[in-house]
Residue frames relative to the residue before (quaternion, step in Angstrom):
aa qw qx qy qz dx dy dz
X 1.0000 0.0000 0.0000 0.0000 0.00 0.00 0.00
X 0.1766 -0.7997 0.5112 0.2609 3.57 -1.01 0.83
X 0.5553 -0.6043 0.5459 0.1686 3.29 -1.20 1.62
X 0.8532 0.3709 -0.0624 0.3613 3.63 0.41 -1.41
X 0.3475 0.7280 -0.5729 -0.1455 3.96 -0.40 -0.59
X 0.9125 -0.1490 0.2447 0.2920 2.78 -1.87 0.25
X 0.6213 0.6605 -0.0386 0.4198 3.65 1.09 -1.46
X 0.6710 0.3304 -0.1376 0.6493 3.21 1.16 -1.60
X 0.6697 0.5217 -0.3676 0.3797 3.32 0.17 -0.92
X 0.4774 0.4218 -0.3297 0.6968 4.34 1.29 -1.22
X 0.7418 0.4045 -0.4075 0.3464 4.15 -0.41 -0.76
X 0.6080 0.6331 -0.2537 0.4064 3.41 1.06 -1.11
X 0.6513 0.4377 -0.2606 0.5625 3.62 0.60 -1.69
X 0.7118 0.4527 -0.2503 0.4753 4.08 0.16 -1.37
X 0.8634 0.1461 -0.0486 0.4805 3.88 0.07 -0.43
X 0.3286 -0.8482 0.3866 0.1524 3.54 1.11 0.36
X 0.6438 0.5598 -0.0803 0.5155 2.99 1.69 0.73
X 0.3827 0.8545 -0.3024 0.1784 3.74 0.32 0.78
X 0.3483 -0.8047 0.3417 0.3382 3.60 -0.30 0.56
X 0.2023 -0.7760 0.5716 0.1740 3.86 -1.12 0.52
X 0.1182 -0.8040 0.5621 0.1540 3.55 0.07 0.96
X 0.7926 0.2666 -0.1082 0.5375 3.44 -1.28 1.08
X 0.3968 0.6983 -0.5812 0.1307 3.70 0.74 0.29
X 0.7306 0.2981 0.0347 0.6133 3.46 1.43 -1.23
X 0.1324 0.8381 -0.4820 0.2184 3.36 1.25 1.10
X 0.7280 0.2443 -0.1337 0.6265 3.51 0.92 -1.25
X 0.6570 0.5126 -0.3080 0.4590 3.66 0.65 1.03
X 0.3994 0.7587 -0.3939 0.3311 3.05 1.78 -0.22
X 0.5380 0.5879 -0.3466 0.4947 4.26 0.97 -0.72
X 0.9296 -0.0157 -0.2289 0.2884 3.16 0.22 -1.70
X 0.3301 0.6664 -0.5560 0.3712 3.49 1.12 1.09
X 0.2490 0.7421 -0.3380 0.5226 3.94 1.54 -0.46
X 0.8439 0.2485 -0.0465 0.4732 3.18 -0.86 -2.05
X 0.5328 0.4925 -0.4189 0.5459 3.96 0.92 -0.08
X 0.7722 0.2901 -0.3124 0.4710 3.49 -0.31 -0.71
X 0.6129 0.3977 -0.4296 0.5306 4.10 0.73 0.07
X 0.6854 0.3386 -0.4688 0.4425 3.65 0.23 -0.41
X 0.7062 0.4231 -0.4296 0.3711 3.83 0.73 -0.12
X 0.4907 0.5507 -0.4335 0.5178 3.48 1.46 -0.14
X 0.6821 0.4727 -0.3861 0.4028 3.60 0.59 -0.55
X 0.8521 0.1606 0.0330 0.4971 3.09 0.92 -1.38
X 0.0671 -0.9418 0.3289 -0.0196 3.65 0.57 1.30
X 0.2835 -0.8353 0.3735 0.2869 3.29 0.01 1.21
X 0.8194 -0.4166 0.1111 0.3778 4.38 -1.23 0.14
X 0.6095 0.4997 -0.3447 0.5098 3.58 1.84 -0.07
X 0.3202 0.7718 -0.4437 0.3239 3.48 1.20 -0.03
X 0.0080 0.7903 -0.5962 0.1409 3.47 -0.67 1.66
X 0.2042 -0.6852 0.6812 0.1573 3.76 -1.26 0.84
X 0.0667 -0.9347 0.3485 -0.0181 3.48 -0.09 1.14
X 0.4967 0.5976 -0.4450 0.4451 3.02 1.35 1.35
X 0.7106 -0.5208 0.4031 0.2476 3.80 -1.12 0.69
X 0.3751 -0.5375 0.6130 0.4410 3.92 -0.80 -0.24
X 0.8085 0.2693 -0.3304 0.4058 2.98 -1.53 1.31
X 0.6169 0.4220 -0.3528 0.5629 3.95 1.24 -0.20
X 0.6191 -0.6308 0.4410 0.1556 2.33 -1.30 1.81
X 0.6955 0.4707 -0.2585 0.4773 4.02 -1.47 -0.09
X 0.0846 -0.6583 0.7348 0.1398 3.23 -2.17 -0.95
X 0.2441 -0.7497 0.6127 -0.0540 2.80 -0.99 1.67
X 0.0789 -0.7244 0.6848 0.0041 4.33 0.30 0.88
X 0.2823 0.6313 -0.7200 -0.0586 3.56 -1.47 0.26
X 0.1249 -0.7202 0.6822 0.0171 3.58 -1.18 0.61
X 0.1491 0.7011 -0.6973 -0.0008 3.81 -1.54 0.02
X 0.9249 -0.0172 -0.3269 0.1936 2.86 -2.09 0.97
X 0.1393 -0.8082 0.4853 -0.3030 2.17 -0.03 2.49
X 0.6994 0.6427 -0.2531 0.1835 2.97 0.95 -1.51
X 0.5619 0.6738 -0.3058 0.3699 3.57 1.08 0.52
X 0.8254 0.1047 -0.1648 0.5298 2.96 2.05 -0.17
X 0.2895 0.6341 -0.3243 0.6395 2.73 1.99 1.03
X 0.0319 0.7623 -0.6183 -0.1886 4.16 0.40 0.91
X 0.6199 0.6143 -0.4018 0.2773 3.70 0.51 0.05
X 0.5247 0.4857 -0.3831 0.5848 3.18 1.75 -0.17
X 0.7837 0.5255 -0.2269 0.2412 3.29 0.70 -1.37
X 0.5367 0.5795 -0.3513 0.5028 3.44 2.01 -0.24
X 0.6113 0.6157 -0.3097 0.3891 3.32 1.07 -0.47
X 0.6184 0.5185 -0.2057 0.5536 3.17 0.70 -1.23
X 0.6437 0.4413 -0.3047 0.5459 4.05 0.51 -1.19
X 0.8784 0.2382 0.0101 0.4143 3.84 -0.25 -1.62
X 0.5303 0.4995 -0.4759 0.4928 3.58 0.76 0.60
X 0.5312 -0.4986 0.5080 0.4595 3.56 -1.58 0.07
X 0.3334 0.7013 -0.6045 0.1779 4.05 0.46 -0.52
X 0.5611 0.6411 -0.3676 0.3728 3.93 0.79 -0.38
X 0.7681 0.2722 -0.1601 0.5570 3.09 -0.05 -1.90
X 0.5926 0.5306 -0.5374 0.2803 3.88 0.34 -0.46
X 0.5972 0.5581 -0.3334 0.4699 3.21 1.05 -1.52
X 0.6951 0.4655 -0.3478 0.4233 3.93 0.41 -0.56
X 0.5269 0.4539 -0.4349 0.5720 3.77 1.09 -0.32
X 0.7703 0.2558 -0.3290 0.4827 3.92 -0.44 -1.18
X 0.6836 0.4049 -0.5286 0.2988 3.74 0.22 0.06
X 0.2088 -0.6793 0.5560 0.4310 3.50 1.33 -1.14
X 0.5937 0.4972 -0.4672 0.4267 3.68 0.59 1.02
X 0.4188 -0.6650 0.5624 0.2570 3.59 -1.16 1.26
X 0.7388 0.2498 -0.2392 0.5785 3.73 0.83 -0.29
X 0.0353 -0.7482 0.6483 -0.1367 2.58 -1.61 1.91
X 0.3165 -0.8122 0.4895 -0.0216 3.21 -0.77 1.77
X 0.4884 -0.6251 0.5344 0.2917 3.71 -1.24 1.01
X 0.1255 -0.7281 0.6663 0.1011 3.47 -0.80 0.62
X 0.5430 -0.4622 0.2642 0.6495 3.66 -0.16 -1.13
X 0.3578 -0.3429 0.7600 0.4205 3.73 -2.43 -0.91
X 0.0642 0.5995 -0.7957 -0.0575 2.56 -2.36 0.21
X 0.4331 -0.6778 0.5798 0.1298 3.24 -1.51 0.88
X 0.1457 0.6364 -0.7552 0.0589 3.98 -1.07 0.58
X 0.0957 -0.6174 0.7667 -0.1476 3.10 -1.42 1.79
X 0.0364 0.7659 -0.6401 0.0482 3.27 -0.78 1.57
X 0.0417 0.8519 -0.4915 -0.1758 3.85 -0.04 1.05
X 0.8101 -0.4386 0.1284 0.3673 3.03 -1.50 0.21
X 0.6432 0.4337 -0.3589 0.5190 3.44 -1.27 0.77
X 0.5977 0.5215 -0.4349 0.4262 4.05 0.78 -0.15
X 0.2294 -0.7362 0.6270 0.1105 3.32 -0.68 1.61
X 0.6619 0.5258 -0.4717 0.2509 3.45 0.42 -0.65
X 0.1067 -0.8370 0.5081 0.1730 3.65 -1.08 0.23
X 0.6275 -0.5956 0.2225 0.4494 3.35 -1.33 0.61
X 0.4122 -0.7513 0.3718 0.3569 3.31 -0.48 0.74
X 0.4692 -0.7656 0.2204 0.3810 3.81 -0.78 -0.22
X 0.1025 -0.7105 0.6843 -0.1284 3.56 -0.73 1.11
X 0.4121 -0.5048 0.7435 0.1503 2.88 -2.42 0.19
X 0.2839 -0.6940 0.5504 0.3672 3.55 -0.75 0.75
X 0.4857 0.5532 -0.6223 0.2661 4.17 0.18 -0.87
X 0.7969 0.3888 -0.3548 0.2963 3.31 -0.54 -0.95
X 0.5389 0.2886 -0.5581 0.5611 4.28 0.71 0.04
X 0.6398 0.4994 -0.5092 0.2862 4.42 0.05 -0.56
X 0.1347 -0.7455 0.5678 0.3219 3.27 -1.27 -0.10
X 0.3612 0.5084 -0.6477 0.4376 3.39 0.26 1.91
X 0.0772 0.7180 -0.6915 -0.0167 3.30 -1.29 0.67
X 0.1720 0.6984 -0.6232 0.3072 3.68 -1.30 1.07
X 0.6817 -0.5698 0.4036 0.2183 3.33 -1.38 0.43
X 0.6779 0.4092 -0.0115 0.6106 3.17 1.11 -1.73
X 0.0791 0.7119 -0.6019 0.3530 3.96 0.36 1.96
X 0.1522 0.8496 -0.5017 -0.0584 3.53 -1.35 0.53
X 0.0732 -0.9130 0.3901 0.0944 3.56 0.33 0.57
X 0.1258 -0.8071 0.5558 0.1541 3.82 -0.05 0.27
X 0.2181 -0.8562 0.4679 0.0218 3.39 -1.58 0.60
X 0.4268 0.8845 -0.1238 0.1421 2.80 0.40 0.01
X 0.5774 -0.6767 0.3956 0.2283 3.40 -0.39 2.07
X 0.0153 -0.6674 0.6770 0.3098 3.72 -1.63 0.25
X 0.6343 0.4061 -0.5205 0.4023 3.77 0.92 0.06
X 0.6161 -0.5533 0.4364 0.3520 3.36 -1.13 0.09
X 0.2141 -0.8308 0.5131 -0.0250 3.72 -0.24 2.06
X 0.0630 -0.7937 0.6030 0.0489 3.59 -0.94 1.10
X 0.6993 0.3212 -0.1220 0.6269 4.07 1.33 -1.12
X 0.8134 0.4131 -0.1526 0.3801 3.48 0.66 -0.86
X 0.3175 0.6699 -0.6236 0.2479 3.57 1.53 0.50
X 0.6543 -0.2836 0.6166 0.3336 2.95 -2.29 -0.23
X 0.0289 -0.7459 0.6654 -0.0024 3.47 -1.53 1.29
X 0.1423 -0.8096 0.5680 0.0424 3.36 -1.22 0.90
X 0.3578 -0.6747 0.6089 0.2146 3.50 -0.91 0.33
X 0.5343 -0.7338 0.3818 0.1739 3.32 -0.73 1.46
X 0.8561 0.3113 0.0744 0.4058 3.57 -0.07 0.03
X 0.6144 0.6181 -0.3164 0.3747 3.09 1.55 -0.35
X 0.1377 0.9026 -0.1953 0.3580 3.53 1.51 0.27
X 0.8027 0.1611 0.2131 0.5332 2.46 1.13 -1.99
X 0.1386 0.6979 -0.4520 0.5380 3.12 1.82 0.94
X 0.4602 -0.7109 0.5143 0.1354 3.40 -1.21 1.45
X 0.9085 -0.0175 -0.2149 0.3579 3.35 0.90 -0.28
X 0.7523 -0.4069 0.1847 0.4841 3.81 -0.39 0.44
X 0.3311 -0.7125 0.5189 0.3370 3.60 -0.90 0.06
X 0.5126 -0.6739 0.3810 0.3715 3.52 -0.71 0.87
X 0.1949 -0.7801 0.5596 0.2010 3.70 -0.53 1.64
X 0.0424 -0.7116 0.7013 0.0083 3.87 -1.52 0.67
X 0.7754 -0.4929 0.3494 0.1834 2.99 -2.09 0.62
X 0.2297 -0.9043 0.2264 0.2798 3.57 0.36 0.38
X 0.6751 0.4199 -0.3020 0.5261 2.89 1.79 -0.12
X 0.7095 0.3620 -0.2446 0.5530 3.69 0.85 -0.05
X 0.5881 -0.6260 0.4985 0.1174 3.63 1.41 0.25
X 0.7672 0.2920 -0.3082 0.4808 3.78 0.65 0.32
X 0.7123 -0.4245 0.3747 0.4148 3.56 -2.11 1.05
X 0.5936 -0.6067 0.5274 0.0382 2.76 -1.49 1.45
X 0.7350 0.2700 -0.0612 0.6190 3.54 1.04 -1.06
X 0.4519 -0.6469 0.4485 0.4198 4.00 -1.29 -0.26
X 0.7904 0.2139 -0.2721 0.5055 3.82 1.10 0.42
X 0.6228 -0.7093 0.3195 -0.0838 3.14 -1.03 1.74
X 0.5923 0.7272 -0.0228 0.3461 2.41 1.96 -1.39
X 0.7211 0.5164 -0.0674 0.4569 2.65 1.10 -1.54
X 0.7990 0.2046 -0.2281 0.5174 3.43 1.10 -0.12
X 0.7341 -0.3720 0.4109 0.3923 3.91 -1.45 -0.18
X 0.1907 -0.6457 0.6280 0.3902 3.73 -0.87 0.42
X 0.6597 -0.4834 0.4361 0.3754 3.42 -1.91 0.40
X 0.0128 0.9400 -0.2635 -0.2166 2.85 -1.19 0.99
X 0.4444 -0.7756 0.1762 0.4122 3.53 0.48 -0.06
X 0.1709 -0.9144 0.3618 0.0620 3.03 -0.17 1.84
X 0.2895 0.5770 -0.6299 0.4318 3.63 0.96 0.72
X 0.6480 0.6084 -0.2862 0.3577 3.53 0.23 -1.87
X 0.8493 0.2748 -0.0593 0.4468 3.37 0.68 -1.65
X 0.5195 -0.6655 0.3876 0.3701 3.79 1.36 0.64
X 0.2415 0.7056 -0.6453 0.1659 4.05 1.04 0.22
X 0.6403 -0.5377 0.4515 0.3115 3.17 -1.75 0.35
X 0.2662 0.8812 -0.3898 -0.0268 3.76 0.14 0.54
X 0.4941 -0.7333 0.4661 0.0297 3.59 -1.27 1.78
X 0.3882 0.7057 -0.5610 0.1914 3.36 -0.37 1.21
X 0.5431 -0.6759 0.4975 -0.0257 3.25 -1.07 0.78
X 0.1134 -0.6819 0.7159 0.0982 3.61 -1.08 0.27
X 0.0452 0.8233 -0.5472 0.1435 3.24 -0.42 1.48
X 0.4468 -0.7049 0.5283 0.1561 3.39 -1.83 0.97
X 0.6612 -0.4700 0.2632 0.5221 3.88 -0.67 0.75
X 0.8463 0.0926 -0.1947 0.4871 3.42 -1.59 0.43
X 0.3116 0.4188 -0.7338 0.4349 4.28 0.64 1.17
X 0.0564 -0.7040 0.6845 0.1804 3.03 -1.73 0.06
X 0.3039 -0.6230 0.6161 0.3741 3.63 -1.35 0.43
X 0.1926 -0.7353 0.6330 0.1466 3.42 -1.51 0.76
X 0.1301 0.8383 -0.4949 0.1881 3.74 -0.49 1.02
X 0.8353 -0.4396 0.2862 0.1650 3.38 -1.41 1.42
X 0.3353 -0.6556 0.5996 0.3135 3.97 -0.12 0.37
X 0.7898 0.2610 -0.2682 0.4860 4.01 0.30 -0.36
X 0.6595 0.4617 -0.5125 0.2989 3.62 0.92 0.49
X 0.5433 -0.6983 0.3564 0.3002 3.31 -1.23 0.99
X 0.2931 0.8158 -0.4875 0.1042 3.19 -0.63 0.38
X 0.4139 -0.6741 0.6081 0.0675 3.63 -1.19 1.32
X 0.1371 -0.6786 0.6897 0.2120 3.17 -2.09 -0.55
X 0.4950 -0.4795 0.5968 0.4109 4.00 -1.23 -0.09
X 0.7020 -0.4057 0.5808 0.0726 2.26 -2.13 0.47
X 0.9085 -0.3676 0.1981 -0.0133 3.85 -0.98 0.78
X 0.4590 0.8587 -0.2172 0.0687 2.85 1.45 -1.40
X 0.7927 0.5459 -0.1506 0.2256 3.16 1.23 -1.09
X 0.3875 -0.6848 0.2831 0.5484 3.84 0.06 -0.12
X 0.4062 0.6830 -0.4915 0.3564 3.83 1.13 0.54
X 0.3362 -0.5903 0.5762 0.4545 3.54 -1.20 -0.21
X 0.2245 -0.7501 0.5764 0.2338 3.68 -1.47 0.16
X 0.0512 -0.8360 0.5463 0.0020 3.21 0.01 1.66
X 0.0588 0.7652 -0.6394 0.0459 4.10 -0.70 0.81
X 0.2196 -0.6499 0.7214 0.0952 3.30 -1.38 1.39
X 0.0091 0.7720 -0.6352 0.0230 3.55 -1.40 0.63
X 0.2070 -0.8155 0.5398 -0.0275 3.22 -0.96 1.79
X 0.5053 -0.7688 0.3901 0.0386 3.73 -0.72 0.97
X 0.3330 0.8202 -0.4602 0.0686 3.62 0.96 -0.34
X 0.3441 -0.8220 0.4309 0.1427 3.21 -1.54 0.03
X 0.0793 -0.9384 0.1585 0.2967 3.61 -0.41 -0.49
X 0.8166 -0.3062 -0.0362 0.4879 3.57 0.41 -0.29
X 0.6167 0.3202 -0.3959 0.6003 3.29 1.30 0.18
X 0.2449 0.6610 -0.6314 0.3231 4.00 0.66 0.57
X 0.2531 0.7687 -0.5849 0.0531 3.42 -0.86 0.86
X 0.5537 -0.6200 0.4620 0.3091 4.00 -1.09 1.20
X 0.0470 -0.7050 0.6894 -0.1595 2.93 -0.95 1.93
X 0.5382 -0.5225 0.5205 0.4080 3.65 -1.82 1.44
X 0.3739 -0.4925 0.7675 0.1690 3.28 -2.17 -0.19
X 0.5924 -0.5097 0.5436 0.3061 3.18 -1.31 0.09
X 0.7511 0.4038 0.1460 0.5014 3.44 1.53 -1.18
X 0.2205 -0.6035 0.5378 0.5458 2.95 -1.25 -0.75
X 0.6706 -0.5996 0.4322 0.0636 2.46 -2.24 0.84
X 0.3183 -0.7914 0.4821 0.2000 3.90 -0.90 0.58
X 0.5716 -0.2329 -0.7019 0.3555 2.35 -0.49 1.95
X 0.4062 -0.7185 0.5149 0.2314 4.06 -0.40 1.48
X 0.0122 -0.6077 0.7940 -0.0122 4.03 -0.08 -0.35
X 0.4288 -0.6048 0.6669 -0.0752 3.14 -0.74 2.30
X 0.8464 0.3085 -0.1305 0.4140 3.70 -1.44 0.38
X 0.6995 0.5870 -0.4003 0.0773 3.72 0.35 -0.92
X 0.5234 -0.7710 0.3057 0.1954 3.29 0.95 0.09
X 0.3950 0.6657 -0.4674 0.4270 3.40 1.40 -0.55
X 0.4581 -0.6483 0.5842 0.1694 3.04 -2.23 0.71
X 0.4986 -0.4430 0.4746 0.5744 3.98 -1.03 -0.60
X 0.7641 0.3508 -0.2790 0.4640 3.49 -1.17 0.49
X 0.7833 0.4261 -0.2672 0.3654 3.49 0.67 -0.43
X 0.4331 -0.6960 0.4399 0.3668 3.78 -0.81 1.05
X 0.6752 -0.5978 0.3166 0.2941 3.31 -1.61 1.16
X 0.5221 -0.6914 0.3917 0.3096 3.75 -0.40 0.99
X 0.6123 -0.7030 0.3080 0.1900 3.06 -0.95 1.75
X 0.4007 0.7630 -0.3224 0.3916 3.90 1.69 -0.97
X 0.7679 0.2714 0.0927 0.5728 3.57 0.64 -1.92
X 0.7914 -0.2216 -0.0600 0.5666 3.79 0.79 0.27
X 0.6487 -0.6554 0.3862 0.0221 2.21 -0.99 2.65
X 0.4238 -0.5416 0.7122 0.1408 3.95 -1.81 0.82
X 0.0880 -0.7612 0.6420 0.0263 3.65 -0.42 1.62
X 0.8252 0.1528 0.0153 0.5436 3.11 0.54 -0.76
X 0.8327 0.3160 -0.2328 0.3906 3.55 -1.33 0.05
């Protein structure tokens, strides 16, 4: 079955944004039994990202997938590679991290909007991120703003639960904006377990809030490609990996994120 055409791949580069029905169709179980053994057993970035008094529970964690073999079969024995190597147009595809966002039912709060590039310290052209729901998501998909990718300057990244700048200058980047308010182009999707949304590290992009009486479990994989290259921060970085040693200019060190492809 082709995962990819031509289409997505032109839709993908132009709108940094595209859907992959069925990427993790025949993975939908043991991505499942992944996201419960990290709910059981949560590794030191593990965050409950709701206030006192909001209703629900919103859990997200990431890079796990090293002691999680259900993440780690995925990521190895799924197509999520070569796809990531079509929408990037790169033959080399690098592990970056997973993360987990469990929104159950009743959570009004939603993800707010941001771009992930600016908390990483990789920057590069050739970025892929994957999303992707195992319950079946109709209000609570994953929105993107078409095009925003290609926006000249970062969006301004902040803390989501306290609401403040991520970094100590402001300047340097776009304030968030709000693209309902401001009529932006915006991609979202009602989607069935294992679809995934596949989408740019610098496009912005948010999600609703809960509503339904389902849980909304979503695994999301990070990957990179050949012009990715380890850039400083202003800061630290989210997910920071303490110790790594890498320089500016230099690709992230193969030891701590694995060579899928190429």
């Amino acid at each position: 079955m082709t995962l990819v055409t031509q289409y997505m791949i032109d839709t993908y580069q132009r709108d940094g944004v595209v859907l992959i029905k069925g990427l993790w169709a025949d993975w939908v179980e043991v991505i499942r039994a992944g996201i419960e053994r990290n709910m059981a057993e949560p590794g030191p970035y593990a965050a409950e990202n709701l206030k006192p008094g909001e209703g629900g529970r919103f859990f997200d964690d990431y890079c796990n997938w090293e002691r999680i073999p259900e993440f780690a079969q995925v990521i190895r024995d799924s197509a999520v590679a070569d796809v990531a190597a079509q929408l990037m147009q790169s033959d080399r595809v690098q592990m970056f991290h997973d993360h987990v966002l469990v929104k159950e039912p009743g959570t009004s709060k939603p993800t707010p909007w941001h771009t992930d590039g600016p908390y990483y310290f990789v920057e590069g052209r050739q970025t892929v991120s994957f999303w992707s729901p195992v319950d079946p998501v109709r209000e609570a998909s994953l929105r993107c703003v078409a095009g925003s990718h290609l926006w000249e300057k970062d969006v301004l990244p902040t803390r989501w639960m306290s609401e403040t700048n991520f970094y100590p200058d402001p300047e340097a980047y776009m304030p968030v904006p709000d693209p309902d308010a401001e009529g932006m182009p915006v991609r979202e999707w009602q989607m069935e377990p294992g679809d995934a949304v596949a989408f740019n590290y610098r496009t912005l992009h948010g999600a609703r809030g809960n509503q339904a009486a389902t849980r909304r479990r979503a695994f999301s994989l990070r990957l990179l490609g050949e012009d990715a290259r380890y850039v400083d921060r202003p800061g630290r970085t989210s997910p920071p990996y303490p110790g790594h040693g890498m320089q500016p200019g230099a690709r992230l060190r193969e030891d701590w994120f694995p060579v899928l492809r190429g």
